[in-house]
PyMOL Python script that loads the backbone (N, CA, C, O; Angstrom):
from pymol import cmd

cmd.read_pdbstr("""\
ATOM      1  N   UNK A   1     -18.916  45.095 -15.418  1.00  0.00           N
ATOM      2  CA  UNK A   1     -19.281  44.279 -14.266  1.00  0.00           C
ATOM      3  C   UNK A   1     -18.776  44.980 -13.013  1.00  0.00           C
ATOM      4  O   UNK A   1     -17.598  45.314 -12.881  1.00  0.00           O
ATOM      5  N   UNK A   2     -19.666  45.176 -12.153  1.00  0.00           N
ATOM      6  CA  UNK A   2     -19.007  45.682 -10.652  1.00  0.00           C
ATOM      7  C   UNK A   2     -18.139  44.768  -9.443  1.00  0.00           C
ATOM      8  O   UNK A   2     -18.097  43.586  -9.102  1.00  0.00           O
ATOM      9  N   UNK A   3     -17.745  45.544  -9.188  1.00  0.00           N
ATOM     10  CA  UNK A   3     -16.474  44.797  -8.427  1.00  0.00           C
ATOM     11  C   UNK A   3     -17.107  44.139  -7.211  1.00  0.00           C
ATOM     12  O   UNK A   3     -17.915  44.736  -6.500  1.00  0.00           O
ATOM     13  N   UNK A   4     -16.706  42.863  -6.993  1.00  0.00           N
ATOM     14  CA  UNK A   4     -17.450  42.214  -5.582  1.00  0.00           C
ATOM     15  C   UNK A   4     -16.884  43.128  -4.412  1.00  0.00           C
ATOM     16  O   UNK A   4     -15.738  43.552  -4.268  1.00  0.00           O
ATOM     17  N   UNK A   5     -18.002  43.311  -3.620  1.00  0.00           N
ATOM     18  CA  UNK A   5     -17.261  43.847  -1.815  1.00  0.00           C
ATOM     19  C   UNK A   5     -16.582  43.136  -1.375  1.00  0.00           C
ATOM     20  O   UNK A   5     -15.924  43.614  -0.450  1.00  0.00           O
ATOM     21  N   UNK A   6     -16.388  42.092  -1.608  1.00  0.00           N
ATOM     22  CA  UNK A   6     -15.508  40.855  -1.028  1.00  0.00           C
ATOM     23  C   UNK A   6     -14.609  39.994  -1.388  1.00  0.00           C
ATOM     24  O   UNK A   6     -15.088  39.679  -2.477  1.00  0.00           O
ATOM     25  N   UNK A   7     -13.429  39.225  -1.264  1.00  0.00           N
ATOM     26  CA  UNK A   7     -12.578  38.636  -1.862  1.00  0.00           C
ATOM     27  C   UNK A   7     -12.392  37.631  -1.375  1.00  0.00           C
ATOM     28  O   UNK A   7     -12.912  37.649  -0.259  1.00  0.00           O
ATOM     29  N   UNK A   8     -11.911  36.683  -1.581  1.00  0.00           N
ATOM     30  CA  UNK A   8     -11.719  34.960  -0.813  1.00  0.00           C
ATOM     31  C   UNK A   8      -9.794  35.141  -1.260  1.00  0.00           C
ATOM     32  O   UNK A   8      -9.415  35.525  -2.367  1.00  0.00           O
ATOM     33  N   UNK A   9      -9.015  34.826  -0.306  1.00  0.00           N
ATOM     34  CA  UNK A   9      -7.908  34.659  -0.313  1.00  0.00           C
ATOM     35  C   UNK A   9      -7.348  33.296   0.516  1.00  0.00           C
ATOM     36  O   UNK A   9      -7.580  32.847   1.639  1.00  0.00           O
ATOM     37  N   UNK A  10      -6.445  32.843  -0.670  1.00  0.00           N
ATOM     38  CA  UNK A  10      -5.735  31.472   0.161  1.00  0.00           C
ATOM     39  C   UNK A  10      -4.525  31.798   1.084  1.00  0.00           C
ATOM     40  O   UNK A  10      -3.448  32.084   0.560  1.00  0.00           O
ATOM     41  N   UNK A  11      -4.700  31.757   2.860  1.00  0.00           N
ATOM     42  CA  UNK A  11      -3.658  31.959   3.686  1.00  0.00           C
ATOM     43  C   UNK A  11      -3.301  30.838   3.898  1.00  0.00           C
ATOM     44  O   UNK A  11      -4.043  29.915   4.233  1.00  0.00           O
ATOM     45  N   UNK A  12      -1.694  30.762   3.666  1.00  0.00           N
ATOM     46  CA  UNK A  12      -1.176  29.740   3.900  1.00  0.00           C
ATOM     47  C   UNK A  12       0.288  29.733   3.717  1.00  0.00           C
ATOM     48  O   UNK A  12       0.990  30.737   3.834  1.00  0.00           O
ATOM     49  N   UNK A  13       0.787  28.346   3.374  1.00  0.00           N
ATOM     50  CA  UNK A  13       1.975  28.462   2.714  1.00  0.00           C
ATOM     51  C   UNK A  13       2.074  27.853   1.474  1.00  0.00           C
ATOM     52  O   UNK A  13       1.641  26.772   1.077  1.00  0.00           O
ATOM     53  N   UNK A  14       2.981  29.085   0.698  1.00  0.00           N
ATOM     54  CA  UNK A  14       3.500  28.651  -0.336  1.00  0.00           C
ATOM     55  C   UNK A  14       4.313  27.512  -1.308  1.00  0.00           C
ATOM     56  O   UNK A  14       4.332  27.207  -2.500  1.00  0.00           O
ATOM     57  N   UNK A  15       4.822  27.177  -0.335  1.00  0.00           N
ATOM     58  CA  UNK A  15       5.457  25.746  -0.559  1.00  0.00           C
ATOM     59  C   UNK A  15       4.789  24.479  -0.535  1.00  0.00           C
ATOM     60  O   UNK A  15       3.741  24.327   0.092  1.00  0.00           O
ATOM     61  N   UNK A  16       5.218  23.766  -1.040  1.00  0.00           N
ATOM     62  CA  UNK A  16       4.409  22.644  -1.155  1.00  0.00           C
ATOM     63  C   UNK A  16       5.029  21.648   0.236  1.00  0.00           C
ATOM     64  O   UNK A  16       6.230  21.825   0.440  1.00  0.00           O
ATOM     65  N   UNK A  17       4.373  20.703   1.126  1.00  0.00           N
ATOM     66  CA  UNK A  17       5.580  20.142   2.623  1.00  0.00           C
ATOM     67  C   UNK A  17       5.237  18.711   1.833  1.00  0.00           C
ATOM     68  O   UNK A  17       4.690  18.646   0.733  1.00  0.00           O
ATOM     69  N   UNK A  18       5.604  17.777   2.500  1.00  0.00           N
ATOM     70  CA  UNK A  18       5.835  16.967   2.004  1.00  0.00           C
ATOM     71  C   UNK A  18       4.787  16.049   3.386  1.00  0.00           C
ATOM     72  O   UNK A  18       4.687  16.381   4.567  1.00  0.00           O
ATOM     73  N   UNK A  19       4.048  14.687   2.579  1.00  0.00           N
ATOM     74  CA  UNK A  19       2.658  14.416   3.600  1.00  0.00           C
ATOM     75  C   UNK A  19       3.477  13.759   4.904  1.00  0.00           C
ATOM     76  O   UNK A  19       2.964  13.575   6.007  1.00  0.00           O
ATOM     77  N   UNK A  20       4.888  13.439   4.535  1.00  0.00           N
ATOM     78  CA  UNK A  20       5.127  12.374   5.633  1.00  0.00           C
ATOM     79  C   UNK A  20       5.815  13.570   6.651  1.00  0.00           C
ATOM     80  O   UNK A  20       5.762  13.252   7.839  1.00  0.00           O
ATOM     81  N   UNK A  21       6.242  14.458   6.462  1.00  0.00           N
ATOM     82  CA  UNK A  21       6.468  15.754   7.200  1.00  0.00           C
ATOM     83  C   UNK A  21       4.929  16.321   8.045  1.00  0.00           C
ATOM     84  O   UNK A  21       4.698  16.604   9.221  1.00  0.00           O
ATOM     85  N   UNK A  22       4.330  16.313   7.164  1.00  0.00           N
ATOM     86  CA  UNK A  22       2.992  16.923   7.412  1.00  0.00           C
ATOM     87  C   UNK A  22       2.592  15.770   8.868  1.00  0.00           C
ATOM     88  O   UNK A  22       2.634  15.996  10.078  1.00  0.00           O
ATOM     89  N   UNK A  23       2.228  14.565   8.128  1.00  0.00           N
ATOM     90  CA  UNK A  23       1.677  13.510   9.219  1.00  0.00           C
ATOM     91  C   UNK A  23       3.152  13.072  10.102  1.00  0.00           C
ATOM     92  O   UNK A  23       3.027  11.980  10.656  1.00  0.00           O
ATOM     93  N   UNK A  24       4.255  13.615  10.276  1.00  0.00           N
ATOM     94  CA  UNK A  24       5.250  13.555  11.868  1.00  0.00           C
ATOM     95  C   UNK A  24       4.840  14.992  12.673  1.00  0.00           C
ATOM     96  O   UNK A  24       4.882  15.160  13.891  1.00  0.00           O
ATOM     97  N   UNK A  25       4.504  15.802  11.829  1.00  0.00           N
ATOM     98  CA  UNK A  25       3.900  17.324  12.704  1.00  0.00           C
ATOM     99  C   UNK A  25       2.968  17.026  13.780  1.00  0.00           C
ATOM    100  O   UNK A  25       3.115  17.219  14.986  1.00  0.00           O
ATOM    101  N   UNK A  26       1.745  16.403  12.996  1.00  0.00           N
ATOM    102  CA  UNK A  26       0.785  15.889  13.224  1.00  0.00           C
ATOM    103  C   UNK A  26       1.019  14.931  14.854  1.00  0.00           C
ATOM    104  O   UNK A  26       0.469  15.176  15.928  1.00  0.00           O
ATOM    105  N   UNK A  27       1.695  14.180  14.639  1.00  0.00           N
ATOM    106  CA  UNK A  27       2.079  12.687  15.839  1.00  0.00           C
ATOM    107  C   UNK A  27       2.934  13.636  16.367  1.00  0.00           C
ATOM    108  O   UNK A  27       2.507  13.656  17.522  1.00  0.00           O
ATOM    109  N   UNK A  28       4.011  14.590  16.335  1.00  0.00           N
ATOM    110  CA  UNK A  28       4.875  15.275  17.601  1.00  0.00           C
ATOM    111  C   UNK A  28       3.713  15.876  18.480  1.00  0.00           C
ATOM    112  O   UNK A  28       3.404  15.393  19.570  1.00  0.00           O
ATOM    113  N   UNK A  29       2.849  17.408  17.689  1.00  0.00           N
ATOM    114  CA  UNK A  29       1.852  17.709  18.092  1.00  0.00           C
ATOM    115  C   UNK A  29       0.443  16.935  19.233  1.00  0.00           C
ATOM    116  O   UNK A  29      -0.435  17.389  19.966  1.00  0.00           O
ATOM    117  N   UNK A  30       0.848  15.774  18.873  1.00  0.00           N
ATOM    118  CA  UNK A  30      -0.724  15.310  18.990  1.00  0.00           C
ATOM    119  C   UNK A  30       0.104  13.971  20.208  1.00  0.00           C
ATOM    120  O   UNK A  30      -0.638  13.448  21.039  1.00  0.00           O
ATOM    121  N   UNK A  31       1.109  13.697  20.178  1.00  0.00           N
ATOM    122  CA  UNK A  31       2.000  12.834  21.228  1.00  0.00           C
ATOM    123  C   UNK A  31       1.851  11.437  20.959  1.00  0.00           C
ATOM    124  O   UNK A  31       2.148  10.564  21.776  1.00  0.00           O
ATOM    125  N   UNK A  32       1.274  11.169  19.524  1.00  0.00           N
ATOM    126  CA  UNK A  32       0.735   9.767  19.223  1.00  0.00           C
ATOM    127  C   UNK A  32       1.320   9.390  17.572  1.00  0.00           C
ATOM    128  O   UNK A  32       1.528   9.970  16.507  1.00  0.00           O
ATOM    129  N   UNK A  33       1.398   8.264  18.069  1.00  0.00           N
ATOM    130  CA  UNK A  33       2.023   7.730  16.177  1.00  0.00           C
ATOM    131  C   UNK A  33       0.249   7.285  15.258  1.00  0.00           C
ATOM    132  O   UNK A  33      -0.845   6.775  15.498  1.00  0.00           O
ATOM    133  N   UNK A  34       0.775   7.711  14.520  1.00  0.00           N
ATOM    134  CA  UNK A  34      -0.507   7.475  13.277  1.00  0.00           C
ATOM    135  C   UNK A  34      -0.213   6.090  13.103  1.00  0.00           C
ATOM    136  O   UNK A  34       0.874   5.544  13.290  1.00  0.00           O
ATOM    137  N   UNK A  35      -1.955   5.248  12.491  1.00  0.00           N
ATOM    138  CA  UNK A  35      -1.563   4.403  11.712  1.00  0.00           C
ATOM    139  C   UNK A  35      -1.293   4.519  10.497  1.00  0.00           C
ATOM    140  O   UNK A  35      -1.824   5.500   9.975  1.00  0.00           O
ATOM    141  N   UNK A  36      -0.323   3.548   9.473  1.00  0.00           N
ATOM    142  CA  UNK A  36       0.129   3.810   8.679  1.00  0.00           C
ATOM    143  C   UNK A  36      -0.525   3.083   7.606  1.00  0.00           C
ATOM    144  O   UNK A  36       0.000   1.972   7.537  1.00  0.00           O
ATOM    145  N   UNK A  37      -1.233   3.189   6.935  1.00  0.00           N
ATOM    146  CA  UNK A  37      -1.097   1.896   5.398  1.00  0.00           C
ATOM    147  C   UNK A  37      -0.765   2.715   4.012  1.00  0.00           C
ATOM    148  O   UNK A  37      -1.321   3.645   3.427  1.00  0.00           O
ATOM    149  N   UNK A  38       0.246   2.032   3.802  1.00  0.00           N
ATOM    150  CA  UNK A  38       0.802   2.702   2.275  1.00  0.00           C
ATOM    151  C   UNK A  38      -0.451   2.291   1.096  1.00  0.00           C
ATOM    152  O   UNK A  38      -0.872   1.137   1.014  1.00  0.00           O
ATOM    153  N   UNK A  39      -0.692   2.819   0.683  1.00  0.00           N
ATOM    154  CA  UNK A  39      -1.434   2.447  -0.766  1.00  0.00           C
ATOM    155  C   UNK A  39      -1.195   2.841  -1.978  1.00  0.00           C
ATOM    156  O   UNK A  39      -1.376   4.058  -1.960  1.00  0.00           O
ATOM    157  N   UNK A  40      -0.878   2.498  -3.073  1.00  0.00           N
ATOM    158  CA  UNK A  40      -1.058   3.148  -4.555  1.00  0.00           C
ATOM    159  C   UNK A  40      -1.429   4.007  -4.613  1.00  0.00           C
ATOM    160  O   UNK A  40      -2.218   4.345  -3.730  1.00  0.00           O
ATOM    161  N   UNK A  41      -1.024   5.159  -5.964  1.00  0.00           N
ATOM    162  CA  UNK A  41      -2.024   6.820  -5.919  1.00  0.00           C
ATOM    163  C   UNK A  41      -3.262   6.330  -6.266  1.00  0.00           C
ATOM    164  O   UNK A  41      -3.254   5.885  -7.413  1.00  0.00           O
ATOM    165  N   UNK A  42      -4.427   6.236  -5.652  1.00  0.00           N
ATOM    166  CA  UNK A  42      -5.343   6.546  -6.057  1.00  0.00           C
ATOM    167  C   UNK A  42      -6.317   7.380  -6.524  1.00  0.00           C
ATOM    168  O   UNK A  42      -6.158   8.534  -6.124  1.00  0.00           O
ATOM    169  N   UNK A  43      -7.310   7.208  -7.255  1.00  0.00           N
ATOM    170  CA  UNK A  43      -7.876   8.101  -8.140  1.00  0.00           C
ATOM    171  C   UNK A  43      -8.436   9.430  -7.568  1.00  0.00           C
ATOM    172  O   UNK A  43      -9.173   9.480  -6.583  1.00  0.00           O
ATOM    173  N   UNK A  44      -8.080  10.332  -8.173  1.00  0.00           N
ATOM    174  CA  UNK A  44      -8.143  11.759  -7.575  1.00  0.00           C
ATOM    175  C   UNK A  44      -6.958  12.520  -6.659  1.00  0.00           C
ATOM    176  O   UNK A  44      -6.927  13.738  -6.485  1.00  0.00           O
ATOM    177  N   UNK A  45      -6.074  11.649  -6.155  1.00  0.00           N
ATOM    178  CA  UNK A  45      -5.224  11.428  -5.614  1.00  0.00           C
ATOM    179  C   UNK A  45      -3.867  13.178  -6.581  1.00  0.00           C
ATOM    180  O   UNK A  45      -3.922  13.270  -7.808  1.00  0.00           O
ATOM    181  N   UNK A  46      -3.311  13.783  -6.111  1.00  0.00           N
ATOM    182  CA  UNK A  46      -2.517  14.957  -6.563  1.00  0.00           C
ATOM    183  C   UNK A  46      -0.877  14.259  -6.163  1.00  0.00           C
ATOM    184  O   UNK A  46      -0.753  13.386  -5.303  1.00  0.00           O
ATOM    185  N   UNK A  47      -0.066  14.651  -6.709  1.00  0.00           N
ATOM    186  CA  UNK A  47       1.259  14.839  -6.246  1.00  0.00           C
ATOM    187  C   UNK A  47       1.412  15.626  -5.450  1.00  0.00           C
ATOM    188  O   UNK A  47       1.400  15.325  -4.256  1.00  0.00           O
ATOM    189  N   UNK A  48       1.587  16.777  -5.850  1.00  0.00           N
ATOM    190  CA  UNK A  48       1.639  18.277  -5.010  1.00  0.00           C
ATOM    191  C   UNK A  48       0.517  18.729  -5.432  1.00  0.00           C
ATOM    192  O   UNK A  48      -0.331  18.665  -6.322  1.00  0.00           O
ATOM    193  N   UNK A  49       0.936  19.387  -4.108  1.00  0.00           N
ATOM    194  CA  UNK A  49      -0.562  20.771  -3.659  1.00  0.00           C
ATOM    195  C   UNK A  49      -0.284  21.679  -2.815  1.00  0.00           C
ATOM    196  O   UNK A  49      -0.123  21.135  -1.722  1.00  0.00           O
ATOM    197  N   UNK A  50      -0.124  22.922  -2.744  1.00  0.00           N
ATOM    198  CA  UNK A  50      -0.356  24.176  -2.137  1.00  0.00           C
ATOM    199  C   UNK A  50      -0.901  25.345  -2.007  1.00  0.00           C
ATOM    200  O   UNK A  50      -0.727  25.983  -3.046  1.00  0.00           O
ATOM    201  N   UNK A  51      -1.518  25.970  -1.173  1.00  0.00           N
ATOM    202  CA  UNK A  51      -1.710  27.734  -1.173  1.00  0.00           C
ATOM    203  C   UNK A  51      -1.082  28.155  -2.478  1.00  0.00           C
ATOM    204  O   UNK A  51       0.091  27.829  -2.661  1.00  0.00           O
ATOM    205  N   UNK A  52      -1.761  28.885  -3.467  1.00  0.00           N
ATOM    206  CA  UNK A  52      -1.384  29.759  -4.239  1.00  0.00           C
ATOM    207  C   UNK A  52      -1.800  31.391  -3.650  1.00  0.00           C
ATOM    208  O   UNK A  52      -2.831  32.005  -3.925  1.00  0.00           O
ATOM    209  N   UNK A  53      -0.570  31.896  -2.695  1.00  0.00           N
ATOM    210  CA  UNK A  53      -1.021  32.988  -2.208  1.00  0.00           C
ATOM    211  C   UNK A  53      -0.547  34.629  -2.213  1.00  0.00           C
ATOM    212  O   UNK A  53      -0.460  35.527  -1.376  1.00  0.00           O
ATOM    213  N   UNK A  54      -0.240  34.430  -3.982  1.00  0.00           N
ATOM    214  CA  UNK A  54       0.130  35.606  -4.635  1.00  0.00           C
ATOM    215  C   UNK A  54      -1.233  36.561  -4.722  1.00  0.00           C
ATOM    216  O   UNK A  54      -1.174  37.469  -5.551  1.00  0.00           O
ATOM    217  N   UNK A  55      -2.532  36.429  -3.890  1.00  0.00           N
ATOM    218  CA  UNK A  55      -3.259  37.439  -5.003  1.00  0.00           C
ATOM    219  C   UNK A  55      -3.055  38.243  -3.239  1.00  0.00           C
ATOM    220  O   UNK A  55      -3.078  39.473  -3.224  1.00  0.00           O
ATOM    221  N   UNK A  56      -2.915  37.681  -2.212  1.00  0.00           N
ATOM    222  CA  UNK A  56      -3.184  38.118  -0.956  1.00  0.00           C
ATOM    223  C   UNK A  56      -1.785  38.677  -0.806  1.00  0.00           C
ATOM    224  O   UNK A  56      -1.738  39.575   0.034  1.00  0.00           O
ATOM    225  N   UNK A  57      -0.659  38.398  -1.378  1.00  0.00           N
ATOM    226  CA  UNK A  57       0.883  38.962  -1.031  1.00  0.00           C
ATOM    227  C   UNK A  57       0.911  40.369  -2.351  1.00  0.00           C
ATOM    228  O   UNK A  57       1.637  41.351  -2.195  1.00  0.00           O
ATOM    229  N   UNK A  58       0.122  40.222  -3.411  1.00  0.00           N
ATOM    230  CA  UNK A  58      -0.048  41.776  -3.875  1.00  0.00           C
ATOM    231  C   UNK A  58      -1.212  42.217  -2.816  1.00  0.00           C
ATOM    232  O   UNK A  58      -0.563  42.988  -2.108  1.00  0.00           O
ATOM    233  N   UNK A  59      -2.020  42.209  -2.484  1.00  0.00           N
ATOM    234  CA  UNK A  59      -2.989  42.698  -1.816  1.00  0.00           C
ATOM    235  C   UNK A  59      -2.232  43.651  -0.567  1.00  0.00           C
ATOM    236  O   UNK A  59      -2.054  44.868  -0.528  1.00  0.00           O
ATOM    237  N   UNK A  60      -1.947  42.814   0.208  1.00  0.00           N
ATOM    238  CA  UNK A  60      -1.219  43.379   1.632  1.00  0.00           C
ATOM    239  C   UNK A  60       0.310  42.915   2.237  1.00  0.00           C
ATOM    240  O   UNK A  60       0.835  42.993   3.348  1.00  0.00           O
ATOM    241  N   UNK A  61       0.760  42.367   0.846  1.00  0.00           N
ATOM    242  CA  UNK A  61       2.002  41.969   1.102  1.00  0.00           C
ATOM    243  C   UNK A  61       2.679  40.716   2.037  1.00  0.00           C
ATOM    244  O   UNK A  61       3.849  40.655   2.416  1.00  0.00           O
ATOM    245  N   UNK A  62       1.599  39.743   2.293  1.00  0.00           N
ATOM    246  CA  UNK A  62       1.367  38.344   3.355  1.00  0.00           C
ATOM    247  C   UNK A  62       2.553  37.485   2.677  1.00  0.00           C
ATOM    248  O   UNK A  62       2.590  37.017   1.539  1.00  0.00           O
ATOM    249  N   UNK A  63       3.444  37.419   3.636  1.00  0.00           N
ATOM    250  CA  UNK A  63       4.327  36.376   3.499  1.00  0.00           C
ATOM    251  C   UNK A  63       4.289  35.394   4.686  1.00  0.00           C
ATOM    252  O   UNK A  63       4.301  35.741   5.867  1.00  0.00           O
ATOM    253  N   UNK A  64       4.234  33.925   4.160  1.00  0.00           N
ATOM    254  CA  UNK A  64       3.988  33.184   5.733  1.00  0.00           C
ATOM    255  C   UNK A  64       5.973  32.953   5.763  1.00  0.00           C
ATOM    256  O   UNK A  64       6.896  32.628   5.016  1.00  0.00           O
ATOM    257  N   UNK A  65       5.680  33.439   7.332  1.00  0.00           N
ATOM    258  CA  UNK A  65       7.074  33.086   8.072  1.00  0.00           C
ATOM    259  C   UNK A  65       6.966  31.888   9.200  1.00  0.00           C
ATOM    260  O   UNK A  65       7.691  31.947  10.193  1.00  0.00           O
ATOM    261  N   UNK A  66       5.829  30.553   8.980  1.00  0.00           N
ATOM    262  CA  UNK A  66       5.494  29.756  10.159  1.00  0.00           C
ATOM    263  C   UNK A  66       5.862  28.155   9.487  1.00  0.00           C
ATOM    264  O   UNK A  66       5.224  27.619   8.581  1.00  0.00           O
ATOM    265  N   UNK A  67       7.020  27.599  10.174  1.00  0.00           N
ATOM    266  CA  UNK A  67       7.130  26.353   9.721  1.00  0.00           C
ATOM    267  C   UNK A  67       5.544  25.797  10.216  1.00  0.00           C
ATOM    268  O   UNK A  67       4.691  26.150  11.030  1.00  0.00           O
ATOM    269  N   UNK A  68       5.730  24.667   9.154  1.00  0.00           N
ATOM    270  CA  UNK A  68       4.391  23.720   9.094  1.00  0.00           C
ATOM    271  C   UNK A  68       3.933  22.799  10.825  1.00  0.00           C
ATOM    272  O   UNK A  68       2.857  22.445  11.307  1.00  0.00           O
ATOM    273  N   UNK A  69       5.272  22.712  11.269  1.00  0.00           N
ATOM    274  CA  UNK A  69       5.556  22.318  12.429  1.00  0.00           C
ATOM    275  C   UNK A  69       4.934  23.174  13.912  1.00  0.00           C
ATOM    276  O   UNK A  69       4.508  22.661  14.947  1.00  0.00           O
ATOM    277  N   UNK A  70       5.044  24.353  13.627  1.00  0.00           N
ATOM    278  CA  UNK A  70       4.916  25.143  14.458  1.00  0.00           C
ATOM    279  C   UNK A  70       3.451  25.683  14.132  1.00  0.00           C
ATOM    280  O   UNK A  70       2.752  26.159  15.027  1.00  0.00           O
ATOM    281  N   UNK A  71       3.128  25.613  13.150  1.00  0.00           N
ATOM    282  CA  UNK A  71       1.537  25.845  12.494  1.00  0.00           C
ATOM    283  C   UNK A  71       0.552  24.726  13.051  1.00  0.00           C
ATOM    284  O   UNK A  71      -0.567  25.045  13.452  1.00  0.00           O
ATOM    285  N   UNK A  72       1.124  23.013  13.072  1.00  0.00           N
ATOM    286  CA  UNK A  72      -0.123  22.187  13.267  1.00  0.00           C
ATOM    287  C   UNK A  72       0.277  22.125  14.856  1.00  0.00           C
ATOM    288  O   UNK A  72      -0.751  22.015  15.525  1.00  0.00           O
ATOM    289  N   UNK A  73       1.707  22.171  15.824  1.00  0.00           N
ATOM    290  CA  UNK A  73       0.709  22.743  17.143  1.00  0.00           C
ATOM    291  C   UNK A  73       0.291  23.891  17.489  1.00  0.00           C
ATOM    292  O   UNK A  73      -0.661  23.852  18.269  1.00  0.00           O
ATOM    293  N   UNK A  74       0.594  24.738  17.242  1.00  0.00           N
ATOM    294  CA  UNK A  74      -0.366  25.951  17.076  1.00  0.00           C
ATOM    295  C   UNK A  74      -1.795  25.351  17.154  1.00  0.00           C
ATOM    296  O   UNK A  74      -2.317  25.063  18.231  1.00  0.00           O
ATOM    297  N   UNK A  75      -2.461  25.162  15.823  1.00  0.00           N
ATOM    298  CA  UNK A  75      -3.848  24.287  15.476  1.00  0.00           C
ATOM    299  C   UNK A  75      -3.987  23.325  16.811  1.00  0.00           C
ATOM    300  O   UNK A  75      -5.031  23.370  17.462  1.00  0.00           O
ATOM    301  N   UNK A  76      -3.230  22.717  17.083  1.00  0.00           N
ATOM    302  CA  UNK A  76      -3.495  21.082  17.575  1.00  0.00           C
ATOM    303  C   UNK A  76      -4.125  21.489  19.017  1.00  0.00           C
ATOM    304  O   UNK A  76      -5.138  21.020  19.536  1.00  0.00           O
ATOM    305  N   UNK A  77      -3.063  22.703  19.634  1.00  0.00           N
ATOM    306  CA  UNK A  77      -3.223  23.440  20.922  1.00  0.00           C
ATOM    307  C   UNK A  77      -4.727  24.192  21.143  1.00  0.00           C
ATOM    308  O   UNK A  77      -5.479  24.369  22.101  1.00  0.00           O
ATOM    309  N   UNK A  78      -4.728  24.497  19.845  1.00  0.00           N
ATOM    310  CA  UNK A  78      -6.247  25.519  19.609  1.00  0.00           C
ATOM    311  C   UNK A  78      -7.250  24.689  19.732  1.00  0.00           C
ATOM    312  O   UNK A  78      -7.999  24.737  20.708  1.00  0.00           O
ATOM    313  N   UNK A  79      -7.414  23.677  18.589  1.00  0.00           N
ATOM    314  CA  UNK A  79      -8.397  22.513  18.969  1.00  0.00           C
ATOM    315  C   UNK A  79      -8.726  21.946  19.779  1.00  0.00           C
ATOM    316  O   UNK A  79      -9.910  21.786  20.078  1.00  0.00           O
ATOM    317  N   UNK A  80      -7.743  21.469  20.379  1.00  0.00           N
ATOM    318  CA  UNK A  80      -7.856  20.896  22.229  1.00  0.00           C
ATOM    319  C   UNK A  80      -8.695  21.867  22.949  1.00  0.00           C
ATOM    320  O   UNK A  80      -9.415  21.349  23.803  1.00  0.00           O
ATOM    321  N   UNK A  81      -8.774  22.979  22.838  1.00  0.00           N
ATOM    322  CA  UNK A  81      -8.709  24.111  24.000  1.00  0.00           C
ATOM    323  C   UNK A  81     -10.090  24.584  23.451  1.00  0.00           C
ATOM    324  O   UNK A  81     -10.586  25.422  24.204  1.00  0.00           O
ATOM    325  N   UNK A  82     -10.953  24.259  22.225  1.00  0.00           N
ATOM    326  CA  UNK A  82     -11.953  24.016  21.404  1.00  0.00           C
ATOM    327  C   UNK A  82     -12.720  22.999  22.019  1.00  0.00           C
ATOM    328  O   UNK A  82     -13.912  23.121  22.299  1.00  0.00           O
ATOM    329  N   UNK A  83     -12.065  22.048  22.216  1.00  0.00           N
ATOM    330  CA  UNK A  83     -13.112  20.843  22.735  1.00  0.00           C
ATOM    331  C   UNK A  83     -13.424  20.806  23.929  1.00  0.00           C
ATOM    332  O   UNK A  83     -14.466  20.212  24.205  1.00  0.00           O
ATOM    333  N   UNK A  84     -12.671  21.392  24.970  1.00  0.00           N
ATOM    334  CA  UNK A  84     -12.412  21.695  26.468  1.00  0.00           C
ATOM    335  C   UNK A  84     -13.609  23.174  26.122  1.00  0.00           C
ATOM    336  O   UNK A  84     -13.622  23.964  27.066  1.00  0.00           O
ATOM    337  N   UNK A  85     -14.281  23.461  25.261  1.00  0.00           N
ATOM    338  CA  UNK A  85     -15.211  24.885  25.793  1.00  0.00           C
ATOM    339  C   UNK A  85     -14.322  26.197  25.959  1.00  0.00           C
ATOM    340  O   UNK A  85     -14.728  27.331  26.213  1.00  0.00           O
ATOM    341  N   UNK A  86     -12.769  25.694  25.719  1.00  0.00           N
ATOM    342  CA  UNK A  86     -12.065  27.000  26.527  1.00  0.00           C
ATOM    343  C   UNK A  86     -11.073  27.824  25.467  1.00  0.00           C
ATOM    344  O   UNK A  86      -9.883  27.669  25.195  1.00  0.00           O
ATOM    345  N   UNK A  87     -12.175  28.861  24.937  1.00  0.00           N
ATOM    346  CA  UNK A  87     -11.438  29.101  23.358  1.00  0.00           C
ATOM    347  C   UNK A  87     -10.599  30.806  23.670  1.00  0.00           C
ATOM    348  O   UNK A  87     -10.261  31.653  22.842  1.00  0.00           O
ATOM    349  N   UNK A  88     -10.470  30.816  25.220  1.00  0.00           N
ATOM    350  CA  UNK A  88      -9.273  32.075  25.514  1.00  0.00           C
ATOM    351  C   UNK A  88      -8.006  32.111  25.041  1.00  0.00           C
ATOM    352  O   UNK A  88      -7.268  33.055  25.323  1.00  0.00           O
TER     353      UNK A  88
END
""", "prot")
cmd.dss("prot")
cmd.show_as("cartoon", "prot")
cmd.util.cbc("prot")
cmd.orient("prot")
């Protein structure tokens, strides 16, 4: 079989964050509190989940050095500046 020209790699982080970390990133970033409703796991629903991003750290050696914090305003800043037309 010949080798694809192309590869799909997961960038990200390795670690798994935790959602209520994830959604305070989210509300520091964004200057607003979420609403909240707790619910049961529902179906389809994961415990953990993360980037598995060993095939891209043999590839070129990618280690993420970006707290999750500093990643969603990063994003949050980008998006804004996305919706404003102004993607400099």
């Amino acid at each position: 079989i010949a080798k694809a020209p192309y590869a799909i790699y997961n960038v990200g982080n390795n670690q798994p964050v935790a959602l209520q970390r994830f959604i305070a990133a989210i509300e520091q970033s964004c200057g607003k509190q979420a609403v909240k409703e707790y619910l049961d796991m529902q179906p389809g629903d994961v415990l953990k989940t993360y980037a598995d991003i060993s095939r891209l750290k043999d590839v070129i050696g990618y280690q993420s050095t970006t707290p999750i914090e500093e990643g969603v305003e990063s994003f949050v800043a980008w998006y804004r500046r996305y919706q404003r037309g102004n993607l400099v």
